[in-house]
TIRO-2110 file (N, C-alpha, C; in Angstrom, 1 decimal):
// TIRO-2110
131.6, 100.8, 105.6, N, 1, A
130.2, 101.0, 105.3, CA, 1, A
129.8, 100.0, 104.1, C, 1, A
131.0, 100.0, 103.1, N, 2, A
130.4, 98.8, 102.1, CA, 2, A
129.7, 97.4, 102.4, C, 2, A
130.6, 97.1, 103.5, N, 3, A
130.7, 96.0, 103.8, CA, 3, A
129.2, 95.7, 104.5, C, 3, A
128.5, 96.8, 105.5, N, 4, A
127.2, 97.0, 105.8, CA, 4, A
125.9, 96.7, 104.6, C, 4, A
126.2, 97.4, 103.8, N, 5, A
125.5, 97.3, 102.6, CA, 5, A
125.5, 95.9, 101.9, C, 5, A
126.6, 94.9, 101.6, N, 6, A
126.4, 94.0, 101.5, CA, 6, A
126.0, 93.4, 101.9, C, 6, A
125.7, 93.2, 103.2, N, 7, A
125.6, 92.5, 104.4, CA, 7, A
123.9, 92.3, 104.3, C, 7, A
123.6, 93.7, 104.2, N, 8, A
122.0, 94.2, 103.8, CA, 8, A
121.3, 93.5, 102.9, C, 8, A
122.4, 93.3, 101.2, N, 9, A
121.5, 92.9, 100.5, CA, 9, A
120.6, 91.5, 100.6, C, 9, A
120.8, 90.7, 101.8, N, 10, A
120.3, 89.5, 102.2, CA, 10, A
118.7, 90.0, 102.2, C, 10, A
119.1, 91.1, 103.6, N, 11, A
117.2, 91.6, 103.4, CA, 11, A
116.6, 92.0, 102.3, C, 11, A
117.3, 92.6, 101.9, N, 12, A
116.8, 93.4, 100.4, CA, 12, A
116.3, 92.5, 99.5, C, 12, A
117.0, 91.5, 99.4, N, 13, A
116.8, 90.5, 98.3, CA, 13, A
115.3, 89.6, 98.4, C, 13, A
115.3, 89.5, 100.0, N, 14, A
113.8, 89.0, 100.4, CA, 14, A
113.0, 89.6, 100.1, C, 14, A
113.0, 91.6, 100.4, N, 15, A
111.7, 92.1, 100.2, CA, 15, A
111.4, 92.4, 98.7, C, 15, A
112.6, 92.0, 97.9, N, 16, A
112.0, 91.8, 96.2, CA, 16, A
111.4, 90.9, 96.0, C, 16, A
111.7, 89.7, 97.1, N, 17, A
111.1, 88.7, 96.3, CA, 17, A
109.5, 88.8, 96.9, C, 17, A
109.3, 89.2, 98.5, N, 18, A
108.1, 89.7, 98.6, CA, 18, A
107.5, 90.3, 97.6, C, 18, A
107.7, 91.4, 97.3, N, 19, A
107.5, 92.5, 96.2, CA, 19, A
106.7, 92.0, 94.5, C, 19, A
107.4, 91.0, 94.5, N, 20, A
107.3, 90.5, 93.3, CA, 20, A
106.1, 89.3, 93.4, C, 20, A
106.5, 88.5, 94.6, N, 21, A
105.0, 87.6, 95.1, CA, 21, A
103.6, 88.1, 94.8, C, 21, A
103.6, 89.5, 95.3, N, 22, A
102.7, 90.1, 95.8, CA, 22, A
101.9, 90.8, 94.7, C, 22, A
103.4, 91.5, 93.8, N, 23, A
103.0, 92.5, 92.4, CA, 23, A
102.7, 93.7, 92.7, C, 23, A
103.8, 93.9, 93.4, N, 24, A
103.7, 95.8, 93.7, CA, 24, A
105.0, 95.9, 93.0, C, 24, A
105.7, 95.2, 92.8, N, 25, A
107.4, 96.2, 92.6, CA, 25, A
107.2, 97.7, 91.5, C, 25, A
106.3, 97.7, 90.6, N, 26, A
105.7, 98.5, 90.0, CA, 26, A
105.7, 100.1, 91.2, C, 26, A
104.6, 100.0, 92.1, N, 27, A
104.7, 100.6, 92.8, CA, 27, A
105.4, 100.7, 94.2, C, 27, A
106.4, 100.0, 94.3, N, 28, A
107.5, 100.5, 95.1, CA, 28, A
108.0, 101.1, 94.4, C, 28, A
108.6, 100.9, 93.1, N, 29, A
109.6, 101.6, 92.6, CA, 29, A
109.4, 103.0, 92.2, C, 29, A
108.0, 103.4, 92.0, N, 30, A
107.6, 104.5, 91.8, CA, 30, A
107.8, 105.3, 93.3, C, 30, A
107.9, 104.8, 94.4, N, 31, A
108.1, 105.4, 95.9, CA, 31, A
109.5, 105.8, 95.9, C, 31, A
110.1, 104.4, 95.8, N, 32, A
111.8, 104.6, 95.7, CA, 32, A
112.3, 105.7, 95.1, C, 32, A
112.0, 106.0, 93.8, N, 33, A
112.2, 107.2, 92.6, CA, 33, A
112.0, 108.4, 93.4, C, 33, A
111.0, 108.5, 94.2, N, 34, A
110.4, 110.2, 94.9, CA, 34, A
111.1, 109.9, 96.5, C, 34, A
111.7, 108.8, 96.6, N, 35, A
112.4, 108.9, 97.8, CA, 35, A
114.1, 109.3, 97.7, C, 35, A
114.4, 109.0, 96.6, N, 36, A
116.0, 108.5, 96.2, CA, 36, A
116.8, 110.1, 97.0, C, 36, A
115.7, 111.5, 96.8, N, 37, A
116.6, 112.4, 97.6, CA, 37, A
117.4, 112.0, 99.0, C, 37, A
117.2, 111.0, 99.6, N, 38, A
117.3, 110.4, 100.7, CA, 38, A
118.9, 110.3, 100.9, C, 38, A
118.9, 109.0, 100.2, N, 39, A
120.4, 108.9, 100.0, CA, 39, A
121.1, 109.2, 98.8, C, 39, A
120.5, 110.9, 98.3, N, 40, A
121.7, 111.3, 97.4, CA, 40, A
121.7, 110.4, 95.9, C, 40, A
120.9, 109.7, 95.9, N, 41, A
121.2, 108.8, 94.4, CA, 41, A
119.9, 109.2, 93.1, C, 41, A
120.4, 109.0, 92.1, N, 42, A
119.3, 109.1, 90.7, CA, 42, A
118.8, 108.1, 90.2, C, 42, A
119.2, 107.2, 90.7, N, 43, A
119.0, 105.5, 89.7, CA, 43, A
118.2, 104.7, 90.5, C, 43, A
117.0, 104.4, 90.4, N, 44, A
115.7, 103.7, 91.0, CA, 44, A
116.1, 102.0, 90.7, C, 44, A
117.1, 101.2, 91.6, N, 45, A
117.7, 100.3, 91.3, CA, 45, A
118.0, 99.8, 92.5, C, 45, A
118.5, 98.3, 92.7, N, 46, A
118.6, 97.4, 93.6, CA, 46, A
119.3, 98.2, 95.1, C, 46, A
120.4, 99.0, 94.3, N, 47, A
121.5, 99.3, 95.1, CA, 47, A
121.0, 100.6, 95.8, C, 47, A
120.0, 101.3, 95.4, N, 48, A
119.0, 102.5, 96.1, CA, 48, A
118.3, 101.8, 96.9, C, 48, A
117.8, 100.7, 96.7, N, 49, A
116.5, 100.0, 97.4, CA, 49, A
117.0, 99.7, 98.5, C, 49, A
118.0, 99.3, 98.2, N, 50, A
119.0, 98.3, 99.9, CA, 50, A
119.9, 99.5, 100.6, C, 50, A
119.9, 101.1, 100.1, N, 51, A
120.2, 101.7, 100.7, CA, 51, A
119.3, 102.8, 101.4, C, 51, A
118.2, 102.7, 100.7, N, 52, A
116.6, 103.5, 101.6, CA, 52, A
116.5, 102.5, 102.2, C, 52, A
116.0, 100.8, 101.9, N, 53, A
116.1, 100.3, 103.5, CA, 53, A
116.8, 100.2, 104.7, C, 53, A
117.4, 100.2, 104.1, N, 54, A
118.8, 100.6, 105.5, CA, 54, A
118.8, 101.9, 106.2, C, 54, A
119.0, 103.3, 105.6, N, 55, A
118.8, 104.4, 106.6, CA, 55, A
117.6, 104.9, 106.5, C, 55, A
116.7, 105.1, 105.7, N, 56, A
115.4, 105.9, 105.7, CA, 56, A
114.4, 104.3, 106.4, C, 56, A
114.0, 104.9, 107.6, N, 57, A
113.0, 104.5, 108.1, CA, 57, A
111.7, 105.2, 107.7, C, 57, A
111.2, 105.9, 106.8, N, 58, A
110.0, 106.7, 106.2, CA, 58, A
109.9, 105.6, 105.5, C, 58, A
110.5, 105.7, 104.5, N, 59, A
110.8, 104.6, 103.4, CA, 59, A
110.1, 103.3, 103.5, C, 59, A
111.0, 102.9, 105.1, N, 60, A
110.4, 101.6, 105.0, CA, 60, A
109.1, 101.4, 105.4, C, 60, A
108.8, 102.4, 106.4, N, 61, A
107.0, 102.3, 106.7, CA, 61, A
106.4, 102.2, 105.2, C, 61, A
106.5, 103.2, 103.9, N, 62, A
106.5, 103.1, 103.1, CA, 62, A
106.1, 101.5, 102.4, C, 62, A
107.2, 100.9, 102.4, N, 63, A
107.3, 99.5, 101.6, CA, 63, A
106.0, 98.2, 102.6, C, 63, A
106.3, 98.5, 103.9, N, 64, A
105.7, 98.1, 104.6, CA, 64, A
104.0, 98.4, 104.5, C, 64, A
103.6, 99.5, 105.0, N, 65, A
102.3, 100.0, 104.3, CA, 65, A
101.9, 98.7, 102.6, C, 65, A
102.5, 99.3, 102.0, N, 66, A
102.2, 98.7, 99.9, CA, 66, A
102.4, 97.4, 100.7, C, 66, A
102.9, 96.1, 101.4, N, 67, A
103.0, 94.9, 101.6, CA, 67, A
101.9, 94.5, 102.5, C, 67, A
101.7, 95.2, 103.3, N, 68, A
100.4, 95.1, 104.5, CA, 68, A
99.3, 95.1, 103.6, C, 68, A
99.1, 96.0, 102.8, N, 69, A
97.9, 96.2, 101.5, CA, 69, A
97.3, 94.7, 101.2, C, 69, A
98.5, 94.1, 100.8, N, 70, A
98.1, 92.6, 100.2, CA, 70, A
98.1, 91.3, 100.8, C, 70, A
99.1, 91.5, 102.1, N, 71, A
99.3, 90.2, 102.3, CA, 71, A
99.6, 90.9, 104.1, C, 71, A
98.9, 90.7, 105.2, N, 72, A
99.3, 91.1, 106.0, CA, 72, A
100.2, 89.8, 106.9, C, 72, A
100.2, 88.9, 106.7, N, 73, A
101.6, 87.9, 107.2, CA, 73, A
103.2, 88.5, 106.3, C, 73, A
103.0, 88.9, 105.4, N, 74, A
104.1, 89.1, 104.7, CA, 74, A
104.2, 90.6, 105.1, C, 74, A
104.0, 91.1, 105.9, N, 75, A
104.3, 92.4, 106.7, CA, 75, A
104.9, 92.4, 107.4, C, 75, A
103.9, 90.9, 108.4, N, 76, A
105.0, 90.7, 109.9, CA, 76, A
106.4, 90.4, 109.4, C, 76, A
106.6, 89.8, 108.3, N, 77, A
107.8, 88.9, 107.9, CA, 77, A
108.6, 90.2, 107.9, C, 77, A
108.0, 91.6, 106.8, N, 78, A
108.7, 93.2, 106.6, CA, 78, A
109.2, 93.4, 108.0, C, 78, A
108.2, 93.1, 108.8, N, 79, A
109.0, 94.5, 110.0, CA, 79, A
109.5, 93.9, 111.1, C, 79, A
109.8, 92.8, 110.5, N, 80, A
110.9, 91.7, 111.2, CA, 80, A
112.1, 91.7, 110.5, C, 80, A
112.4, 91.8, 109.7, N, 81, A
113.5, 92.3, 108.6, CA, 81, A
113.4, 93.7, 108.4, C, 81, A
112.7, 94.2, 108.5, N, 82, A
113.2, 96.4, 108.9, CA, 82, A
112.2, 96.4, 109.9, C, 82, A
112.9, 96.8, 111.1, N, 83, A
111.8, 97.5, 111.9, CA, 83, A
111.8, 99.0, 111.6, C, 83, A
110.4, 99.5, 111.7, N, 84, A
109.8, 100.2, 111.1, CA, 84, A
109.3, 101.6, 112.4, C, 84, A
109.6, 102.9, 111.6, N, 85, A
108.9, 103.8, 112.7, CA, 85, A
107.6, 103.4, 113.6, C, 85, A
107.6, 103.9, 115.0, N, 86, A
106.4, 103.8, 115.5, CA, 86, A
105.6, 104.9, 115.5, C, 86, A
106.0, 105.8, 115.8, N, 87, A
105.2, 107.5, 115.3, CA, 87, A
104.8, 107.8, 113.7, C, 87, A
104.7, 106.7, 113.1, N, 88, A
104.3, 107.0, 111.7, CA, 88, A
103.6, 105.9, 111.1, C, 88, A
102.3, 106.4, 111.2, N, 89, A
101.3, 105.4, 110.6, CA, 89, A
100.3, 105.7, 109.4, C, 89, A
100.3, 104.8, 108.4, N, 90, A
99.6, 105.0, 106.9, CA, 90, A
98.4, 103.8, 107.0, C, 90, A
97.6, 105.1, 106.6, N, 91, A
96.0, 103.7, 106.4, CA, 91, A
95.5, 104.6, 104.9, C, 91, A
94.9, 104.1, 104.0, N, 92, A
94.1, 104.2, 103.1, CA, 92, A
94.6, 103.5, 101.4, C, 92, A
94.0, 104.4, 100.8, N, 93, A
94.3, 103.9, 99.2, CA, 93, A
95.1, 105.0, 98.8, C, 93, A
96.6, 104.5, 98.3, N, 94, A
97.1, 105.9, 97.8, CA, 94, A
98.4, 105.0, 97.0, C, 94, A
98.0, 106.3, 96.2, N, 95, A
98.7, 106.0, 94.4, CA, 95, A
100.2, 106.0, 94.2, C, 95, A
101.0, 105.8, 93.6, N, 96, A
102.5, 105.8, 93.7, CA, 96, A
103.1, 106.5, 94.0, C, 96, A
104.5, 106.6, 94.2, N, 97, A
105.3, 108.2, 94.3, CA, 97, A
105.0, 109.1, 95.9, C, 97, A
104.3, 107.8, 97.0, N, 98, A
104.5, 108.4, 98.2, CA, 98, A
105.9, 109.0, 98.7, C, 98, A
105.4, 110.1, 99.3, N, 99, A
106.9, 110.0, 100.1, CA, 99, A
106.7, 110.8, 100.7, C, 99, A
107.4, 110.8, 102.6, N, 100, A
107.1, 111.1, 103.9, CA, 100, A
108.5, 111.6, 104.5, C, 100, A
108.7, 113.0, 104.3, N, 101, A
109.9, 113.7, 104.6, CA, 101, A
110.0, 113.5, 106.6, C, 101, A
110.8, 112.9, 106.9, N, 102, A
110.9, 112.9, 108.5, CA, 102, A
110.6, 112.1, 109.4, C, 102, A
109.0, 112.4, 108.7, N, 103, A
107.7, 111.6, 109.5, CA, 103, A
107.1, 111.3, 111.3, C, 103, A
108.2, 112.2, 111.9, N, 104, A
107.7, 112.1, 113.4, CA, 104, A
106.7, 112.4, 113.6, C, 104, A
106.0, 111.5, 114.6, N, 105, A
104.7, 112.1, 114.8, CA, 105, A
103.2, 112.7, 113.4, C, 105, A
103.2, 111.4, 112.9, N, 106, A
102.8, 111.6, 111.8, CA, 106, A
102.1, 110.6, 111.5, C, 106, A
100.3, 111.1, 111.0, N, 107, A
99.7, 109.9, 110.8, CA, 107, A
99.0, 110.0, 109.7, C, 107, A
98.7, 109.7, 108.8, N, 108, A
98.1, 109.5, 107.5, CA, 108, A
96.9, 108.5, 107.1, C, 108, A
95.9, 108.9, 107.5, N, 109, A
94.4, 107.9, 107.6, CA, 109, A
93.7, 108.6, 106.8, C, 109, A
94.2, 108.4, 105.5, N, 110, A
93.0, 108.7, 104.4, CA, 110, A
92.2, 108.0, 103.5, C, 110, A
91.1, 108.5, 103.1, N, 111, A
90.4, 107.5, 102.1, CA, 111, A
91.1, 107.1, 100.8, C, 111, A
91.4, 108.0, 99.9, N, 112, A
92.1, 107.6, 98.5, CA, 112, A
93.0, 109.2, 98.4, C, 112, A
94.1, 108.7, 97.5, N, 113, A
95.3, 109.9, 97.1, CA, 113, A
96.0, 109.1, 95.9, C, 113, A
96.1, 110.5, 95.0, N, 114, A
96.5, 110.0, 93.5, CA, 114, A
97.8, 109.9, 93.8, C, 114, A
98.6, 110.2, 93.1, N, 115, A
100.5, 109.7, 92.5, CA, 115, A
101.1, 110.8, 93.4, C, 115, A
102.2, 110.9, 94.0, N, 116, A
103.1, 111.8, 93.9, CA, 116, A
102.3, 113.1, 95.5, C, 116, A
102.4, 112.1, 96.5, N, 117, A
101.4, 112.6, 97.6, CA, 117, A
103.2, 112.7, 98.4, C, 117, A
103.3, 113.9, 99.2, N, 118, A
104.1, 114.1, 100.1, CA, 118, A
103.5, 114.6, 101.0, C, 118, A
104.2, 114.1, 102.0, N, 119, A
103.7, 114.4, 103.4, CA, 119, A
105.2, 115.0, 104.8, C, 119, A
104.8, 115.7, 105.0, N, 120, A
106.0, 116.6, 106.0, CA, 120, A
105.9, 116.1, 107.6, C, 120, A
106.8, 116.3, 108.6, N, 121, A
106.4, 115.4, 110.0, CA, 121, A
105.8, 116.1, 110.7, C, 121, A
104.9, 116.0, 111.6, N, 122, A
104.0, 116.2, 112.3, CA, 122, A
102.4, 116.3, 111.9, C, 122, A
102.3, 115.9, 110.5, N, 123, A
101.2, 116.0, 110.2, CA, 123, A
100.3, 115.3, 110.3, C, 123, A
98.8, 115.3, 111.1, N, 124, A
97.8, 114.7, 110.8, CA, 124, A
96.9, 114.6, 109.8, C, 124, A
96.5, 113.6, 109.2, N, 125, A
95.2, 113.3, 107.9, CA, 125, A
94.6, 112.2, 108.7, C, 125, A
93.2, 112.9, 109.0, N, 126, A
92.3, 111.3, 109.9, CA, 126, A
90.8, 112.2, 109.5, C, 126, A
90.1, 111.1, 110.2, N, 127, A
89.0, 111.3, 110.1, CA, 127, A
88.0, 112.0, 111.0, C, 127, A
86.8, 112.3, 110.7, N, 128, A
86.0, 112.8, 111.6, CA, 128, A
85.0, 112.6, 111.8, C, 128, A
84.0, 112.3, 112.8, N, 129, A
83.0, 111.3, 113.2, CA, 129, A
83.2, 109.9, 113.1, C, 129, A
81.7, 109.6, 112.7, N, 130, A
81.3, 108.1, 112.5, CA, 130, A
80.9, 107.7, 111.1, C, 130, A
81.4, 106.8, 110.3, N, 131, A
80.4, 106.0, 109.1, CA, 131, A
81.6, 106.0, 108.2, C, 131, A
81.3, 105.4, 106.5, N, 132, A
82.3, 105.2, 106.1, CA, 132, A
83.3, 106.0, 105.9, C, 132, A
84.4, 105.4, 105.1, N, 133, A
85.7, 105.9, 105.5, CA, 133, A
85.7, 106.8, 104.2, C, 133, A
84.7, 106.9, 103.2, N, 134, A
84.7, 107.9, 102.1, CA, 134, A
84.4, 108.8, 102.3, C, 134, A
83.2, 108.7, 103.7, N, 135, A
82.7, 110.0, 103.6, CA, 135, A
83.4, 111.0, 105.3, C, 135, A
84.4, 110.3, 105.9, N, 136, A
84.8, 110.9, 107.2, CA, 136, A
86.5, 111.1, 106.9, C, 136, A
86.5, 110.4, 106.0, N, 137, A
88.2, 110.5, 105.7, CA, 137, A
88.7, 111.4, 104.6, C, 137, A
89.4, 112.0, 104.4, N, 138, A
90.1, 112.8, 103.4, CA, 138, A
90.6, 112.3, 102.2, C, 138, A
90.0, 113.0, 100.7, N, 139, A
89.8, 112.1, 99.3, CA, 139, A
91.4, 113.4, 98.7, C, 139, A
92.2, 112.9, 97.9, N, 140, A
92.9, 113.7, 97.9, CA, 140, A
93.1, 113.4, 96.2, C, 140, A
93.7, 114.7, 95.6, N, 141, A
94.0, 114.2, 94.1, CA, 141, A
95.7, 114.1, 93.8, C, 141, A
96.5, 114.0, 92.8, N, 142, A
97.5, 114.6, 92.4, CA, 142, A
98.5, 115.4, 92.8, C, 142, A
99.9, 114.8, 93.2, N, 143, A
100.9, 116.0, 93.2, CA, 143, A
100.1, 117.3, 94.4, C, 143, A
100.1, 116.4, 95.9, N, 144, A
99.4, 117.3, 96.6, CA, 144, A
100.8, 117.3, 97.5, C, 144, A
101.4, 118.6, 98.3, N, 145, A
102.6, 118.5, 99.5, CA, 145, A
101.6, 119.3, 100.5, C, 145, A
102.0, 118.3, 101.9, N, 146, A
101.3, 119.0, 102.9, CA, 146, A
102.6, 119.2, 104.1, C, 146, A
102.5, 120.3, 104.6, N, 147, A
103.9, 120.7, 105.2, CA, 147, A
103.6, 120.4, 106.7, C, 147, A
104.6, 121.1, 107.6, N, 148, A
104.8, 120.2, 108.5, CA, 148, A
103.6, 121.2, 109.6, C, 148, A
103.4, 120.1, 110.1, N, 149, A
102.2, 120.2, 111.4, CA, 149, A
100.8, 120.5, 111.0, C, 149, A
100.5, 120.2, 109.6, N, 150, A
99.3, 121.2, 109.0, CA, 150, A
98.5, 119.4, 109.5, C, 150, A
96.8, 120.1, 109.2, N, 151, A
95.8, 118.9, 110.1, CA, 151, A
95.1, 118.7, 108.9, C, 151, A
94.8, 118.1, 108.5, N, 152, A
93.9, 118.1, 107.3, CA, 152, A
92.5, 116.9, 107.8, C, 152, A
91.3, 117.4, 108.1, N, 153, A
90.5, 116.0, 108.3, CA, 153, A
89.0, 116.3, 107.9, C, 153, A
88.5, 115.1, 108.0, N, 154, A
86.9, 115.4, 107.3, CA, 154, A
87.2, 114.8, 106.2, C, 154, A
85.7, 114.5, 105.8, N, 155, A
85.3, 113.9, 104.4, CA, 155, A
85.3, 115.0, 103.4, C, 155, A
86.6, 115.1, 103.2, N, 156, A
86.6, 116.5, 102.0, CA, 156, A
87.8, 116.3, 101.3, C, 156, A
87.4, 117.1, 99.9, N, 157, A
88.3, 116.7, 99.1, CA, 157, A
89.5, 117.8, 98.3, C, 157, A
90.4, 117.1, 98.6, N, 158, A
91.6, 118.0, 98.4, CA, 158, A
92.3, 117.9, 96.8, C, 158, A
92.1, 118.8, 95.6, N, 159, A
92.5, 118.6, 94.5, CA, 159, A
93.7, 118.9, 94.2, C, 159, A
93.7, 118.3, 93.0, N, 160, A
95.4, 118.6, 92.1, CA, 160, A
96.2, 119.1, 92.2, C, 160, A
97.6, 119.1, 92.5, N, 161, A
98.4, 120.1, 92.5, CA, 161, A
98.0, 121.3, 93.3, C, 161, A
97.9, 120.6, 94.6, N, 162, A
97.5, 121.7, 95.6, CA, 162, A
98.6, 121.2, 96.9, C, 162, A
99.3, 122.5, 97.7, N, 163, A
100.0, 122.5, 98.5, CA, 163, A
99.3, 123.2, 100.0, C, 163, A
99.4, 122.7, 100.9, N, 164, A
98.9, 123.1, 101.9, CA, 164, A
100.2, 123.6, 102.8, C, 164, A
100.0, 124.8, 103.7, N, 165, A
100.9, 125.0, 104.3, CA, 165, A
101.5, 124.7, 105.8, C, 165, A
102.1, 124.6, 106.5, N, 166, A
103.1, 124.4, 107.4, CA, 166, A
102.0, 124.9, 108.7, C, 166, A
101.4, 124.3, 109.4, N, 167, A
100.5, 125.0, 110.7, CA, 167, A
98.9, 124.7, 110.3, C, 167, A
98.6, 124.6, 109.3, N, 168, A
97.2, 124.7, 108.7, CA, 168, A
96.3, 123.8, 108.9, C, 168, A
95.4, 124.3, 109.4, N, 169, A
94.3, 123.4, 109.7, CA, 169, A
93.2, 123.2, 108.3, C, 169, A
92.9, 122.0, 107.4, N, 170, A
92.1, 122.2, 106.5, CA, 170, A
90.9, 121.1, 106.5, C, 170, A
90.2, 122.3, 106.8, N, 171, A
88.2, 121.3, 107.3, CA, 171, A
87.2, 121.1, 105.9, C, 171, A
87.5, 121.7, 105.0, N, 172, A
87.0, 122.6, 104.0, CA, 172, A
87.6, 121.9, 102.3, C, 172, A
86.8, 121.9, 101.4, N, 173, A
87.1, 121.1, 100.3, CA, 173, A
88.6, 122.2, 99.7, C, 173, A
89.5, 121.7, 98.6, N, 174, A
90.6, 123.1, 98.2, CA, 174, A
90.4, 122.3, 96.7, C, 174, A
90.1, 123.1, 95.6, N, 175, A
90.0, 122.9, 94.4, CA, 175, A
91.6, 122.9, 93.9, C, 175, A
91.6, 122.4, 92.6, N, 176, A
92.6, 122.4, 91.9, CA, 176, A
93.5, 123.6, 91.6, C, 176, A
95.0, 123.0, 91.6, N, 177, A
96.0, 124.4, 91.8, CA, 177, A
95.8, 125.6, 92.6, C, 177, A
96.0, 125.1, 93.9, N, 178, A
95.7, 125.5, 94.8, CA, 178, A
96.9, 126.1, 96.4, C, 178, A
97.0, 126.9, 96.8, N, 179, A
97.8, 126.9, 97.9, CA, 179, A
97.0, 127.5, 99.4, C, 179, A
97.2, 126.5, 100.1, N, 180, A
95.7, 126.7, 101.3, CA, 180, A
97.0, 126.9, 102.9, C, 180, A
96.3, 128.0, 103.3, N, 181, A
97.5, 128.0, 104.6, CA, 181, A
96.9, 128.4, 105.9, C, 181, A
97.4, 128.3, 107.0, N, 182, A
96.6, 129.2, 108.2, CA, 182, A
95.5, 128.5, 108.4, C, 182, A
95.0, 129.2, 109.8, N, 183, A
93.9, 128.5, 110.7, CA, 183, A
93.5, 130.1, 111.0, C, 183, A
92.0, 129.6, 110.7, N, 184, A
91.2, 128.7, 109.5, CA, 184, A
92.1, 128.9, 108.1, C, 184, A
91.8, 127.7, 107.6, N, 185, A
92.7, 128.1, 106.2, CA, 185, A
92.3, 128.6, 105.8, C, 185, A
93.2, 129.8, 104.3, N, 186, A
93.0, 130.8, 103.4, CA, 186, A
93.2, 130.1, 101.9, C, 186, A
92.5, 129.9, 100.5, N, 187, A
92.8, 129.3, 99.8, CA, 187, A
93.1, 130.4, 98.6, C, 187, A
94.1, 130.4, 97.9, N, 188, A
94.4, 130.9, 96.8, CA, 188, A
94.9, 130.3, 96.0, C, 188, A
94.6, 130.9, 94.3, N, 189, A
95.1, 130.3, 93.3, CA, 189, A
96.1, 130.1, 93.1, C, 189, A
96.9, 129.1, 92.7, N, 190, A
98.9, 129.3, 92.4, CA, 190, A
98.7, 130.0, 90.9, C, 190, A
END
C-alpha cells in the first residue's frame, strides 16, 4: 500500500499546486481537518491530503466543488486526476469545514452555509420554484448536521448549531440551537 501512496503523491502534488494558484488551500484544509475521520489520522498535512484523495471520494467532490468555484478548466484538470462521485453534487456558497459522510445519492443546492456544515447520504438540499437562488434555495448558518435522507428545501433559513434529523422533511425556517425531526418537522430547543 505504501508504494500506492507514493505513487499518488504525483496527483497530490498537482492539486496543491492548483490549490495554491487558485488560493483556497486555506479552505481545503479546513475540509481536510473535519474529514481526517476518514482515514483514521489527526494531522491536517500533505500525507492526509494524498490519502483522502485516494480513498474518500466525498472528499474529493469536496476539493473539486472549492476548485470549480474559481477556475472551472482547473476542475476538468481535478476530475481528470480524481474521478469524482456521480451521485453527489454541490452547488452554492459554503464556508469551511464541509464534510459529506457517504454521500450516495446526495445533492446539496444551496444558497449560502457557514463553517462546519455536515451532510449524511441520501440527502436532498435544493430549491423550490422559480427566481433567485436567495430566495428559492436554502440559507444555512453554523455547525448545522443534517442526517441521512432528511429533505431540506425552500428559501428558508436554517440557524446555528442546529441538527436536523434522519427522514425529515424541513419547509419551514429552524432558529438557533435547534433539533428539527419528522414529517412535517417538529422543532425543539437543544
Amino acid at each position: 500500500m505504501r508504494v500506492i501512496y507514493l505513487i499518488n503523491y504525483i496527483r497530490t502534488i498537482l492539486v496543491v499546486l492548483i490549490c495554491l494558484i487558485l488560493k483556497i488551500e486555506g479552505i481545503v484544509k479546513e475540509d481536510l481537518k473535519r474529514n481526517l475521520w476518514y482515514i483514521g489520522s489527526e494531522n491536517a498535512n500533505l500525507s492526509s491530503l494524498n490519502k483522502n484523495l485516494l480513498k474518500n471520494k466525498c472528499f474529493r467532490n469536496i476539493v473539486c466543488y472549492r476548485i470549480h468555484e474559481k477556475n472551472k478548466v482547473l476542475s476538468v484538470v481535478f476530475r481528470i486526476l480524481y474521478p469524482i462521485k456521480q451521485d453527489l453534487e454541490i452547488y452554492g456558497k459554503i464556508g469551511g469545514g464541509l464534510t459529506i459522510y457517504h454521500g450516495h445519492g446526495t445533492v446539496v443546492n444551496l444558497y449560502k452555509a457557514g463553517t462546519n456544515l455536515s451532510v449524511y447520504q441520501g440527502v436532498t438540499i435544493g430549491n423550490k420554484g422559480n427566481g433567485p437562488r436567495s430566495e428559492i434555495t436554502p440559507t444555512f448558518g453554523d455547525n448545522v448536521s443534517i442526517c441521512a435522507n432528511a429533505t431540506v428545501i425552500g428559501g428558508i433559513r436554517i440557524g446555528n448549531n442546529v441538527v436536523i434529523g434522519a427522514g425529515s422533511v424541513i419547509t419551514k425556517d429552524i432558529p438557533d440551537n435547534c433539533i428539527a425531526y419528522g414529517n412535517p418537522a417538529v422543532v425543539k430547543k437543544r
